[in-house]
Z-matrix of the N, CA and C atoms (Angstrom, degrees):
N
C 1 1.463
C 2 1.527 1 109.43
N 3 1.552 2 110.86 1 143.17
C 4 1.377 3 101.82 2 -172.48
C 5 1.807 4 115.45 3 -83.79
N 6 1.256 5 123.15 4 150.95
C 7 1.298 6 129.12 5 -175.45
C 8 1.221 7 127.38 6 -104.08
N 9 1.036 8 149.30 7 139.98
C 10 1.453 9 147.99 8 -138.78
C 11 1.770 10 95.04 9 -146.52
N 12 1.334 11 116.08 10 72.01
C 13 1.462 12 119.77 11 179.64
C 14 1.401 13 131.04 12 -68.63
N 15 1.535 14 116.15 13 -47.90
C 16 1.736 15 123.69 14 160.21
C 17 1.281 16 97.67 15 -151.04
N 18 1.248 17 104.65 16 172.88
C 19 1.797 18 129.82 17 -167.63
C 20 2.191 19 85.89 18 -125.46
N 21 1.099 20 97.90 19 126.10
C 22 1.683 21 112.39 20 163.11
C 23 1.636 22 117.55 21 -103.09
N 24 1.156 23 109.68 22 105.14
C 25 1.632 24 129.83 23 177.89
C 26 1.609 25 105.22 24 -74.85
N 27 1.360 26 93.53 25 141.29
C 28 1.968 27 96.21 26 -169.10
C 29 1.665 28 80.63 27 -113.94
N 30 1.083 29 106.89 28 108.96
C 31 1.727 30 106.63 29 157.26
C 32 1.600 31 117.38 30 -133.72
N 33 1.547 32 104.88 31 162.23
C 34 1.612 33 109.55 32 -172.38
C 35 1.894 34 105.87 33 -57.56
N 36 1.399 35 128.82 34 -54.20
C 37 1.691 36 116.47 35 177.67
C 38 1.515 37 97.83 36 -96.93
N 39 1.159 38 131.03 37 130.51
C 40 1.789 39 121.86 38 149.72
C 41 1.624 40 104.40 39 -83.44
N 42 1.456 41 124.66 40 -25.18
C 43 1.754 42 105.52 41 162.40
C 44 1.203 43 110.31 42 -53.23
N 45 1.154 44 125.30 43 -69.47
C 46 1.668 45 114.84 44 179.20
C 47 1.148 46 137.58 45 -60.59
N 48 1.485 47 134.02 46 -10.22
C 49 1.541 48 168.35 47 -78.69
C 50 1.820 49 86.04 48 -168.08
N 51 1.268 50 110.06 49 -63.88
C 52 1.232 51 135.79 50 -172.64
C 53 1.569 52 110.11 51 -73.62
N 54 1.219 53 116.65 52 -55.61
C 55 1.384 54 128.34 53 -174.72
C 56 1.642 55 101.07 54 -65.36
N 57 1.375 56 131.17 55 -17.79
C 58 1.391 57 136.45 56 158.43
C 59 0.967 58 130.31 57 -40.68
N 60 1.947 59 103.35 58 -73.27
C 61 1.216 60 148.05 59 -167.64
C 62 1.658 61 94.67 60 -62.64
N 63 0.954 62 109.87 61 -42.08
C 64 1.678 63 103.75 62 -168.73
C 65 1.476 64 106.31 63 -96.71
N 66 1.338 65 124.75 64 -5.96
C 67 1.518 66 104.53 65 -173.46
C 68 1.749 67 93.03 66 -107.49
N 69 1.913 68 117.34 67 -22.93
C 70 1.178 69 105.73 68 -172.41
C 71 1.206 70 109.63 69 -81.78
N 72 1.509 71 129.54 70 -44.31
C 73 1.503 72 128.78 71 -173.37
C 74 1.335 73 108.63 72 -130.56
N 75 1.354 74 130.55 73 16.03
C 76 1.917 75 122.16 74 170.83
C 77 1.160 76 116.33 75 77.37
N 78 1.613 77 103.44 76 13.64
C 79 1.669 78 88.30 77 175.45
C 80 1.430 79 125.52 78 -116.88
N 81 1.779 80 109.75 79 159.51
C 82 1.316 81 101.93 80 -163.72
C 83 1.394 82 87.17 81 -158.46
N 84 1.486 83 152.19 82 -16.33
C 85 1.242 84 146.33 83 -173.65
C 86 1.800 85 96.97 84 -104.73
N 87 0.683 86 146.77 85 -35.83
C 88 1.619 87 135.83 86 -154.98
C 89 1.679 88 99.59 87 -111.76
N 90 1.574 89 122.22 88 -22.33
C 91 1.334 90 129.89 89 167.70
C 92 1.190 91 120.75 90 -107.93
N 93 1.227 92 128.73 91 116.15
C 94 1.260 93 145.16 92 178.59
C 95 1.676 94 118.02 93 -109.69
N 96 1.175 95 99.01 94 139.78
C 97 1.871 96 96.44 95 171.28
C 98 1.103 97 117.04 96 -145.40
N 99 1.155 98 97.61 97 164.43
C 100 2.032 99 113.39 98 -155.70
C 101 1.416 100 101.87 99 -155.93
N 102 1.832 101 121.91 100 119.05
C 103 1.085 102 127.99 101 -160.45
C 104 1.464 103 98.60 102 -83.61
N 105 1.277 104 119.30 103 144.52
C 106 1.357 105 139.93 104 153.95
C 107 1.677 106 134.89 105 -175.51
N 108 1.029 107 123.12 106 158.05
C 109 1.310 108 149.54 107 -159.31
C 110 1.175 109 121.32 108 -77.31
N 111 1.417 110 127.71 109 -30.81
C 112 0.962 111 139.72 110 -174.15
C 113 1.660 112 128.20 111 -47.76
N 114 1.175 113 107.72 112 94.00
C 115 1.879 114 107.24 113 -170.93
C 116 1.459 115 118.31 114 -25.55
N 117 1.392 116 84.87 115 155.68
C 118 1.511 117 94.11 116 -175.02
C 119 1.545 118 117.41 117 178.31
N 120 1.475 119 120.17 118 101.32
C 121 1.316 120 137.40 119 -178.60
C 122 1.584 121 125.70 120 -92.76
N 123 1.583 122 115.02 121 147.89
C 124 1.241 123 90.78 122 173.63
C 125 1.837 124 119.83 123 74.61
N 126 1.635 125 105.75 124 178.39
C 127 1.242 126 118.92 125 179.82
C 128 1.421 127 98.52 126 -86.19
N 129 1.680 128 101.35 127 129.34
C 130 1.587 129 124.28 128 -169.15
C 131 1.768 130 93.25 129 -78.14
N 132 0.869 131 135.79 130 -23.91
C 133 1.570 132 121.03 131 -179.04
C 134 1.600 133 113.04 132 111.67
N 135 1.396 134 106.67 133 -15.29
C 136 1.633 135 107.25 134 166.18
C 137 1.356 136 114.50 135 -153.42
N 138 1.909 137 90.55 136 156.29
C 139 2.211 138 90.10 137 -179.73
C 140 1.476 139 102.76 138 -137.95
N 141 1.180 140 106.35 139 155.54
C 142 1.480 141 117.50 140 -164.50
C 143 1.776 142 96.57 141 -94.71
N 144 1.313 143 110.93 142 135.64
C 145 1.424 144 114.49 143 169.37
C 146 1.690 145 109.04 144 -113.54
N 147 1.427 146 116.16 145 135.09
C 148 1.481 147 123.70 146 170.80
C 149 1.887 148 87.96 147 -124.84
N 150 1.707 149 76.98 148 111.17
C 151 1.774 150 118.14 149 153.82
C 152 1.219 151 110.89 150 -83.79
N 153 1.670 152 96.59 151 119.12
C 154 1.434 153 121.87 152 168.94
C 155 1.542 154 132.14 153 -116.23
N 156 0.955 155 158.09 154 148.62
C 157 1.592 156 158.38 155 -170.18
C 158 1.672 157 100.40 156 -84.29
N 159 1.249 158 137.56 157 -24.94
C 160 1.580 159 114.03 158 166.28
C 161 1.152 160 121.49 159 -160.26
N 162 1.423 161 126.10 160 160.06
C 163 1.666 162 116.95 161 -172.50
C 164 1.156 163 131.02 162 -42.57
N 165 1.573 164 122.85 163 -41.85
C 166 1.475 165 143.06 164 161.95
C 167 1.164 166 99.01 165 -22.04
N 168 1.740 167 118.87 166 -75.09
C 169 1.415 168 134.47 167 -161.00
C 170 2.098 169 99.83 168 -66.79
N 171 1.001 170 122.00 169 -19.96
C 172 1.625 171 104.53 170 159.39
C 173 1.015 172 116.55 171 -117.13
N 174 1.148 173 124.80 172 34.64
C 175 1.587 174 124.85 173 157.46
C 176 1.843 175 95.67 174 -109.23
N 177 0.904 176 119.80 175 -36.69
C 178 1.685 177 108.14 176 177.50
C 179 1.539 178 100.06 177 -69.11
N 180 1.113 179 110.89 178 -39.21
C 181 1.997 180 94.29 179 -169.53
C 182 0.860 181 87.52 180 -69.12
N 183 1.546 182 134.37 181 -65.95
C 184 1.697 183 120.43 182 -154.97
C 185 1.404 184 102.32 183 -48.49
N 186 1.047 185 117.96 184 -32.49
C 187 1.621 186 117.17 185 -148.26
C 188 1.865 187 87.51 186 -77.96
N 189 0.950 188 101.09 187 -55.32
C 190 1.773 189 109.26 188 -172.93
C 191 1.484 190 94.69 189 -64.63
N 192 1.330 191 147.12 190 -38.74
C 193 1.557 192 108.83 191 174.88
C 194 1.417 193 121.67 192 -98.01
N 195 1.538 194 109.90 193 16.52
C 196 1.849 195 104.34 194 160.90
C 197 1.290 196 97.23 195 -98.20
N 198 1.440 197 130.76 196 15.91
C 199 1.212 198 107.78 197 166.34
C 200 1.532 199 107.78 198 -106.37
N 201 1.211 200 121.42 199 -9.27
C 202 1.611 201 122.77 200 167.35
C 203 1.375 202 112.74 201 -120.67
N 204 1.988 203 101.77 202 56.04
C 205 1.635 204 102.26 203 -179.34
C 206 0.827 205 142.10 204 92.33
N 207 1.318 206 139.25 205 5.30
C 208 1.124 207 138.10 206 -175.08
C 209 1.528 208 104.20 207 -118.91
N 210 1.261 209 117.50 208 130.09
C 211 1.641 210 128.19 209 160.49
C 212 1.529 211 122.60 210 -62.14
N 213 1.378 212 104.64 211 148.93
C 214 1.739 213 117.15 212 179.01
C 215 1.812 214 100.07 213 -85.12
N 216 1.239 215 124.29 214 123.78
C 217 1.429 216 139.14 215 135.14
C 218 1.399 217 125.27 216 -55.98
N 219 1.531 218 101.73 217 -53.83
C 220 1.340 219 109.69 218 -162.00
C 221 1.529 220 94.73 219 -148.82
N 222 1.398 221 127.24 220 99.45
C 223 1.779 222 132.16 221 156.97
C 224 1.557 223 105.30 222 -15.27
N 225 0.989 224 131.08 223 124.30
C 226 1.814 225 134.29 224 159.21
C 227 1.814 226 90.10 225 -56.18
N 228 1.875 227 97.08 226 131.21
C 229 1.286 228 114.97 227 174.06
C 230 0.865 229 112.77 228 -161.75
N 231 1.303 230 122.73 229 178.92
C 232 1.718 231 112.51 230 177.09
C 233 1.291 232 92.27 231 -105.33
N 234 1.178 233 110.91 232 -176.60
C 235 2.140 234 132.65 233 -149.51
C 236 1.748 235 99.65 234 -176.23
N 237 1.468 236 88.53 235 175.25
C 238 1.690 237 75.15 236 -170.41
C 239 1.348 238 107.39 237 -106.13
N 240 1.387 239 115.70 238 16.59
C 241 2.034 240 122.65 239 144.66
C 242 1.394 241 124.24 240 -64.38
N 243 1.795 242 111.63 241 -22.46
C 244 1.098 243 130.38 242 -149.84
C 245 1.496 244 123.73 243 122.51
N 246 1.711 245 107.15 244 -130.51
C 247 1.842 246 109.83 245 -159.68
C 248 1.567 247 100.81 246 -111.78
N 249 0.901 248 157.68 247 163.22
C 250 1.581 249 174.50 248 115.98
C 251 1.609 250 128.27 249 -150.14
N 252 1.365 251 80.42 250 151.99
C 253 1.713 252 88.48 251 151.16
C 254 1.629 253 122.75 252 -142.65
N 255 1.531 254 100.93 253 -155.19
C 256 1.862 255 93.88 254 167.27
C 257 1.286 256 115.29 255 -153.42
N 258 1.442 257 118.48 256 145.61
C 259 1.344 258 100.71 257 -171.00
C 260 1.977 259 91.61 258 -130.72
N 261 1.452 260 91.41 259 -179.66
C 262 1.637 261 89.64 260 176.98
C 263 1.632 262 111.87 261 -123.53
N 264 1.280 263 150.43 262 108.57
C 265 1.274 264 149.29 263 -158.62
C 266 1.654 265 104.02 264 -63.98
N 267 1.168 266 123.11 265 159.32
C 268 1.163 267 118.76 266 138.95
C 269 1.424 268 143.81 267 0.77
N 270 1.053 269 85.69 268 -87.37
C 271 1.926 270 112.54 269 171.80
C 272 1.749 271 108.72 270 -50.21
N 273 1.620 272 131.23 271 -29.73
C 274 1.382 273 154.98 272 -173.54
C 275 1.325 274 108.65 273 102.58
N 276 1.394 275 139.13 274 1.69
C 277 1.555 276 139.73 275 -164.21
C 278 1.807 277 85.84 276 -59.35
N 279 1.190 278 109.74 277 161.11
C 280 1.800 279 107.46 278 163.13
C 281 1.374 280 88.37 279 -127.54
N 282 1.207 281 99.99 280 152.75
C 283 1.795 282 120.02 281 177.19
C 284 1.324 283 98.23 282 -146.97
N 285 1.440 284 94.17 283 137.10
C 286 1.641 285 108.87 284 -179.01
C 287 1.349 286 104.73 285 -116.47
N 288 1.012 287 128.71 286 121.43
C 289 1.490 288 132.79 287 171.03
C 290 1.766 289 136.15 288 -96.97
N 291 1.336 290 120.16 289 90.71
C 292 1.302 291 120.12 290 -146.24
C 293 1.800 292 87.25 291 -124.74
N 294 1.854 293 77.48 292 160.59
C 295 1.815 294 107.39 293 175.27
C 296 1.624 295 96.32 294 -129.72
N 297 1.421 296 107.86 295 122.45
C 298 1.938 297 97.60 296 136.85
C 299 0.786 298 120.73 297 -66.76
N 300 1.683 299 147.19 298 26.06
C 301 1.447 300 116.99 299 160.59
C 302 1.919 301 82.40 300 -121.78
N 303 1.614 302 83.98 301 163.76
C 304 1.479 303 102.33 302 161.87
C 305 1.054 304 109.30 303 -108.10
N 306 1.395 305 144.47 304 30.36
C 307 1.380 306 132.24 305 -160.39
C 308 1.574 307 99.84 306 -155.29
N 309 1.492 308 114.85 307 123.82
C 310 1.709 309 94.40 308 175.19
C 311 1.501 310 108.37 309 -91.33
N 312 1.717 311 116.77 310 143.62
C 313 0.997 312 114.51 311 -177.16
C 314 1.802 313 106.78 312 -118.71
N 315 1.459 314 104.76 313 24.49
C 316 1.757 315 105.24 314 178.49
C 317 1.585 316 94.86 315 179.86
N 318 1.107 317 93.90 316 165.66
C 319 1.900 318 131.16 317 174.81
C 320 1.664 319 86.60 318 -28.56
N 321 1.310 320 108.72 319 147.03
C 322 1.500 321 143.15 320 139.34
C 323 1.762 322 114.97 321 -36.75
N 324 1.277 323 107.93 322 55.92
C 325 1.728 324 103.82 323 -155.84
C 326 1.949 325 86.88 324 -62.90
N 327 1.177 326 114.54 325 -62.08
C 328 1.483 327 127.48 326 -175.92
C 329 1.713 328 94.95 327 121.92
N 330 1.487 329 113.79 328 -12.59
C 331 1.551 330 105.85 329 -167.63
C 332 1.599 331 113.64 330 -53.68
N 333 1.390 332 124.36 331 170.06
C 334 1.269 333 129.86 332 -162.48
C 335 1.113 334 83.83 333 -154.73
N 336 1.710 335 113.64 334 122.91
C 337 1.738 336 146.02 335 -152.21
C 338 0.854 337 105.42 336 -105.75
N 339 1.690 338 129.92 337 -20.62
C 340 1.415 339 134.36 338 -157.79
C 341 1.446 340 117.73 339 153.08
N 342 1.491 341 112.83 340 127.81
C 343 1.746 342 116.01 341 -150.32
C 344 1.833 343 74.94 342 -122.87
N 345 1.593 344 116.34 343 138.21
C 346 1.388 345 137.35 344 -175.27
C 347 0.995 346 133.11 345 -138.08
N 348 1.776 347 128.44 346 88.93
C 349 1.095 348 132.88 347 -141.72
C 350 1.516 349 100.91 348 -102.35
N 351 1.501 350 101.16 349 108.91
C 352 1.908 351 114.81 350 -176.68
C 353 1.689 352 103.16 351 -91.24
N 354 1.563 353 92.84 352 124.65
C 355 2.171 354 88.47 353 179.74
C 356 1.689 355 77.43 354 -120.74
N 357 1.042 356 112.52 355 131.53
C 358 1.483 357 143.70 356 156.96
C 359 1.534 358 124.31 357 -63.31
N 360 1.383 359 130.65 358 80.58
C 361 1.474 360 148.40 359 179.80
C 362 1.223 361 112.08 360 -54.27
N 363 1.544 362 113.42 361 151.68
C 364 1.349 363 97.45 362 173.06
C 365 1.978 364 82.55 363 -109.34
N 366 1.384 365 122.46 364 -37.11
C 367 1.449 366 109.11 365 168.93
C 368 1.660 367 115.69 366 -112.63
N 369 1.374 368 105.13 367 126.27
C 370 1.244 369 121.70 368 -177.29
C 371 1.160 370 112.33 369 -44.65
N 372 1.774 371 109.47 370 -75.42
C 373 1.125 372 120.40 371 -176.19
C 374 1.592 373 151.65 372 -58.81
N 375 1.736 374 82.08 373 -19.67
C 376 1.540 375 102.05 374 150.04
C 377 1.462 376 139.80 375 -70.32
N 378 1.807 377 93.17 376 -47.72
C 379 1.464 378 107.00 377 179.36
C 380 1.885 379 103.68 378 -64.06
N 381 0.887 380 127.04 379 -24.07
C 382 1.430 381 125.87 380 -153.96
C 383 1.901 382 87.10 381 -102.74
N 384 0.842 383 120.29 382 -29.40
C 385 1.496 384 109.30 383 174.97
C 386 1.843 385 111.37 384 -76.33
N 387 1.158 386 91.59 385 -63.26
C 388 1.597 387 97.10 386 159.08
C 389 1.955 388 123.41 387 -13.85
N 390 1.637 389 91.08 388 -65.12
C 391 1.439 390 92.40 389 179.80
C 392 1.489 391 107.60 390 -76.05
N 393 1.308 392 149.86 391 -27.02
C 394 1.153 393 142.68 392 155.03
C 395 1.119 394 115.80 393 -41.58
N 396 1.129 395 120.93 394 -62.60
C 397 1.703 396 133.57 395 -176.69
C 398 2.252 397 104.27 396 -34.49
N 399 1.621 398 85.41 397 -33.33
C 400 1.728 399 98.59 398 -176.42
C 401 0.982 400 119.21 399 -115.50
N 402 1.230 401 121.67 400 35.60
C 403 1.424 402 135.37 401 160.91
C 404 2.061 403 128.85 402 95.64
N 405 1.414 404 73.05 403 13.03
C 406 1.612 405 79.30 404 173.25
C 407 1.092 406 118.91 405 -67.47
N 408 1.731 407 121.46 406 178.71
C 409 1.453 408 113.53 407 143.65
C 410 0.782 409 109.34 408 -142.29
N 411 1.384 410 138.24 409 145.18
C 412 1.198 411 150.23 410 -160.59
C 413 1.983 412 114.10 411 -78.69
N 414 0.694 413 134.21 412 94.31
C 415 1.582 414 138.50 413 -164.25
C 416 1.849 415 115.65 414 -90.22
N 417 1.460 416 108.16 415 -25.93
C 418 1.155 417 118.72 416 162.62
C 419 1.735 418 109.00 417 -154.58
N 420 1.521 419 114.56 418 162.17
C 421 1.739 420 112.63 419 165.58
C 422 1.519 421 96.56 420 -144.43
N 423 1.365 422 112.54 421 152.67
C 424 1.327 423 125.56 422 135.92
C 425 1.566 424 133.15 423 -135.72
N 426 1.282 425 78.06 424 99.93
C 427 1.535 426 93.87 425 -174.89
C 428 1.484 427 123.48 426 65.03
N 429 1.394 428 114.49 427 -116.51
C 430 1.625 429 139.10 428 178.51
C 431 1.616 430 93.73 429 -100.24
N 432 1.184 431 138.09 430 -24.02
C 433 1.316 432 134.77 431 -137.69
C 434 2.047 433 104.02 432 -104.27
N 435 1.567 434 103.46 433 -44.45
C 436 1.318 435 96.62 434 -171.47
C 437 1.862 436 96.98 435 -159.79
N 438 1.312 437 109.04 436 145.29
C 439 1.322 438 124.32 437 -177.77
C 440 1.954 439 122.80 438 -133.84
N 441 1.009 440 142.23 439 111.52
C 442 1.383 441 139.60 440 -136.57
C 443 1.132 442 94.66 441 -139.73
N 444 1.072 443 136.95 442 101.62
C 445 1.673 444 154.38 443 164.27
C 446 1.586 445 108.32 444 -92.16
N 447 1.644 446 90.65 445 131.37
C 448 1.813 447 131.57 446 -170.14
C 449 1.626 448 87.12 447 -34.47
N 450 1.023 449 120.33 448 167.23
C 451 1.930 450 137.79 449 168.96
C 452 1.199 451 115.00 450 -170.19
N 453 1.528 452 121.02 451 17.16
C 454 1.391 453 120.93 452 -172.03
C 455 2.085 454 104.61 453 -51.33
N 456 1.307 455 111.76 454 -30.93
C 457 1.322 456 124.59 455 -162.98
C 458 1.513 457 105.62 456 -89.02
N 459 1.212 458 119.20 457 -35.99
C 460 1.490 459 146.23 458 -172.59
C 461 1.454 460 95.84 459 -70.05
N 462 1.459 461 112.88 460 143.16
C 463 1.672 462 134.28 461 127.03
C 464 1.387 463 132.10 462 -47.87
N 465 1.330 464 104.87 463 -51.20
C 466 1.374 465 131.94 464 163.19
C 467 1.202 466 112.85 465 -74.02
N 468 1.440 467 138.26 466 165.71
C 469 1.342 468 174.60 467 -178.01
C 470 1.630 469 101.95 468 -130.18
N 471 1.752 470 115.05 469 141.74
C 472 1.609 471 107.96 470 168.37
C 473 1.643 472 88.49 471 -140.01
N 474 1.108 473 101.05 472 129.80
C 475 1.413 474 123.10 473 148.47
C 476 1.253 475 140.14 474 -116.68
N 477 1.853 476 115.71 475 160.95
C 478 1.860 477 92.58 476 178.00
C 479 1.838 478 76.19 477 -130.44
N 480 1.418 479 95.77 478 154.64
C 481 1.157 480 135.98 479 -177.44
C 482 1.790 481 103.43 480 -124.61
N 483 1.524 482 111.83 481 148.26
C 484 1.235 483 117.84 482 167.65
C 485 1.724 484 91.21 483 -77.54
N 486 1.564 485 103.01 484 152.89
C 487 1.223 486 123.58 485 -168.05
C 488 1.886 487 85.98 486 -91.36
N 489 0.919 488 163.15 487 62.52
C 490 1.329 489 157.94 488 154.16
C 491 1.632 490 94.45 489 -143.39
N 492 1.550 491 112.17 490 -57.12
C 493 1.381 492 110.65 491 177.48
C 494 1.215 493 146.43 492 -46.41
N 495 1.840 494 93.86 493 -36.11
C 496 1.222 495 132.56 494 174.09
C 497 1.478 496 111.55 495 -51.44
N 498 1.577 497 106.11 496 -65.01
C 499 1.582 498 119.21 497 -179.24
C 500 1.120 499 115.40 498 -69.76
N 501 1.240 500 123.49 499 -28.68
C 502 1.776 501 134.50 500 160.77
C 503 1.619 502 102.34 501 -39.61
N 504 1.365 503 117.54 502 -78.95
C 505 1.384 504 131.61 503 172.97
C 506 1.357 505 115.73 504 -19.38
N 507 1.771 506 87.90 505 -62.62
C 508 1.708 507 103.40 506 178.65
C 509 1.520 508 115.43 507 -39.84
N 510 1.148 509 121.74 508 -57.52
C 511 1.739 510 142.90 509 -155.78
C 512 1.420 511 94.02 510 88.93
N 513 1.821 512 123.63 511 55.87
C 514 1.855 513 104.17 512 175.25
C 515 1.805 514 73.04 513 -130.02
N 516 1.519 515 83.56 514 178.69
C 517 1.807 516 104.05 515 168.94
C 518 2.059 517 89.53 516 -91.91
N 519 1.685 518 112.17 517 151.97
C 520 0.990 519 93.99 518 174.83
C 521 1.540 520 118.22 519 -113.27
N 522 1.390 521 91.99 520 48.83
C 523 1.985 522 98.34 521 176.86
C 524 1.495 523 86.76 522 -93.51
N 525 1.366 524 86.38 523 145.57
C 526 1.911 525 100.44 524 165.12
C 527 1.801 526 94.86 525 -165.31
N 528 1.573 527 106.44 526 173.02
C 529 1.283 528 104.64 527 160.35
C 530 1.654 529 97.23 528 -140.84
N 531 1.469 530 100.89 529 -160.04
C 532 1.412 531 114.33 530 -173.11
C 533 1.626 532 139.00 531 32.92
N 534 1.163 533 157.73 532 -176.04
C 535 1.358 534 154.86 533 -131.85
C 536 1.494 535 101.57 534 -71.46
N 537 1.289 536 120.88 535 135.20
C 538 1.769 537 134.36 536 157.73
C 539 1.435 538 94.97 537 -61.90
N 540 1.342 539 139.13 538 3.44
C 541 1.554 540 96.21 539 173.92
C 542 1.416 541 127.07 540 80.77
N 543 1.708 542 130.59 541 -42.56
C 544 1.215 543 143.99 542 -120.79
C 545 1.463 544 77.89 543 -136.98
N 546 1.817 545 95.56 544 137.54
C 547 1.564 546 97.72 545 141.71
C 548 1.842 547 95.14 546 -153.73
N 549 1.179 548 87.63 547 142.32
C 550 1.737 549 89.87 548 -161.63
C 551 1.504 550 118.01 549 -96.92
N 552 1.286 551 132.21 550 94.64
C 553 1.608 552 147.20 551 -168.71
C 554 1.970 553 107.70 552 -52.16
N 555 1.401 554 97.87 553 104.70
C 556 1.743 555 99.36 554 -177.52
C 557 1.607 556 97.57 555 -116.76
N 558 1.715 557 105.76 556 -158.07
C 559 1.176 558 120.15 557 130.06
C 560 1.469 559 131.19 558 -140.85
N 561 1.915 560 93.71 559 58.86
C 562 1.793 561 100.14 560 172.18
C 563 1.739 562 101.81 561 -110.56
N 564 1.608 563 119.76 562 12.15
C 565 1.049 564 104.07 563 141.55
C 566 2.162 565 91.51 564 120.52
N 567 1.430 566 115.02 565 -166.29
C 568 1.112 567 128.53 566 158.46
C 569 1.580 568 125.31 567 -73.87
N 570 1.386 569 122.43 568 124.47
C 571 1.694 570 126.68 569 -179.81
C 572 1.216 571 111.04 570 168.74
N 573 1.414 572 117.07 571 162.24
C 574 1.877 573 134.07 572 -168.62
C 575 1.366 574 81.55 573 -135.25
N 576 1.849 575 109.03 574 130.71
C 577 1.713 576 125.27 575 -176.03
C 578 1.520 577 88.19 576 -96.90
N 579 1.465 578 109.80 577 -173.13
C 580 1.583 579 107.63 578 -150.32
C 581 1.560 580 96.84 579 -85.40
N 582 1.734 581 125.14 580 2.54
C 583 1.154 582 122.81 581 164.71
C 584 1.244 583 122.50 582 -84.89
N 585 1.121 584 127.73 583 -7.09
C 586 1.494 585 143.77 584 -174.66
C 587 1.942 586 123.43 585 86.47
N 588 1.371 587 88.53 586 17.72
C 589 1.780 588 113.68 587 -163.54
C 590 1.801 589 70.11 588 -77.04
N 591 1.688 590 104.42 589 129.13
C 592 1.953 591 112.73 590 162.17
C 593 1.563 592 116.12 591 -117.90
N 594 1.227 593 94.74 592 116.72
C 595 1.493 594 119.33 593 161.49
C 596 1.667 595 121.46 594 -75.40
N 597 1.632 596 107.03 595 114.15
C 598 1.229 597 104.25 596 163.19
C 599 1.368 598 119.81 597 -135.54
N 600 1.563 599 142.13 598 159.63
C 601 1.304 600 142.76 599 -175.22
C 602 1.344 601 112.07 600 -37.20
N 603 1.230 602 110.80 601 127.66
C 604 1.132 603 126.30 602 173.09
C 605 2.212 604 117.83 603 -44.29
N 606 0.637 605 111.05 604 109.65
C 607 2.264 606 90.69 605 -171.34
C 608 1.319 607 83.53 606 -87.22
């Protein structure tokens, strides 16, 4: 089964990039960054979600990365999935941070249950064959709308999202142009999916 090990963020400082990543949500093994230049307008076409077990636990992350920079998308609230919000980093990555429960039932652990990397399609049915074709498996679908591939093995989570839906979700407009930024660390090898999202070996 294919593995989805880290996602590499292209931003203008990775000292500061980094100094984010670790003070807003603790991470440093599944996010990687690598400085570069390469333009880039607008909504990049995907957002990372960190799944959590209760509201507490996304109101402290959110809370901890608008305090080292990062903008609100979306206020943490409840919805009728449950608790989230969204914020936008520095660098522009958006991360949405959600609970199924609305209710906390323990301590402020800060733990993070599951990190979920959404790339935004412009065709479903292609993009989702595509990743089969390379070893995915498909774990849930709906329809044109959303596609959820297995990660029992993975760090990561991969999903595809319609690219309108996606940014809907987000709270962005979803015009953008130039580079995603993203290149996503597996081991199904070197390739660009029909969105231009590039996969290369995990080092």
């Amino acid at each position: 089964m294919t593995s989805l090990h880290c996602i590499t963020l292209e931003v203008d400082d990775p000292t500061s990039a980094q100094r984010f990543y670790q003070d807003a949500f603790g991470l440093d093994k599944q996010v990687r960054l690598r400085a570069s230049e390469e333009p880039t307008s607008g909504f990049r076409g995907f957002t990372v979600s960190l799944v959590v077990s209760q509201p507490s636990i996304v109101n402290s992350l959110v809370g901890a990365a608008l305090d080292v920079g990062a903008t609100t998308l979306k206020p943490a609230k409840k919805s009728f999935w449950g608790y989230g919000g969204v914020v936008q980093a520095p660098d522009g990555t958006i991360w949405q941070i959600a609970s199924s429960s609305k209710k906390d039932t323990g301590p402020d652990s800060r733990q993070i249950d599951e990190i979920v990397l959404l790339l935004g399609v412009t065709d479903m049915a292609a993009s989702k064959q595509f990743y089969i074709d390379r070893g995915l498996t498909v774990a849930k679908s709906f329809g044109s709308k959303y596609v959820e591939f297995e990660s029992a093995s993975s760090p990561i989570k991969l999903s595809l999202y319609g690219r309108r839906g996606l940014a809907k979700v987000a709270g962005t407009s979803p015009e953008g142009t130039g580079s995603h930024r993203l290149t996503i660390g597996s081991d199904a090898g070197t390739f660009a999916d029909p969105d231009g999202f590039t996969w290369q070996p995990a080092a």
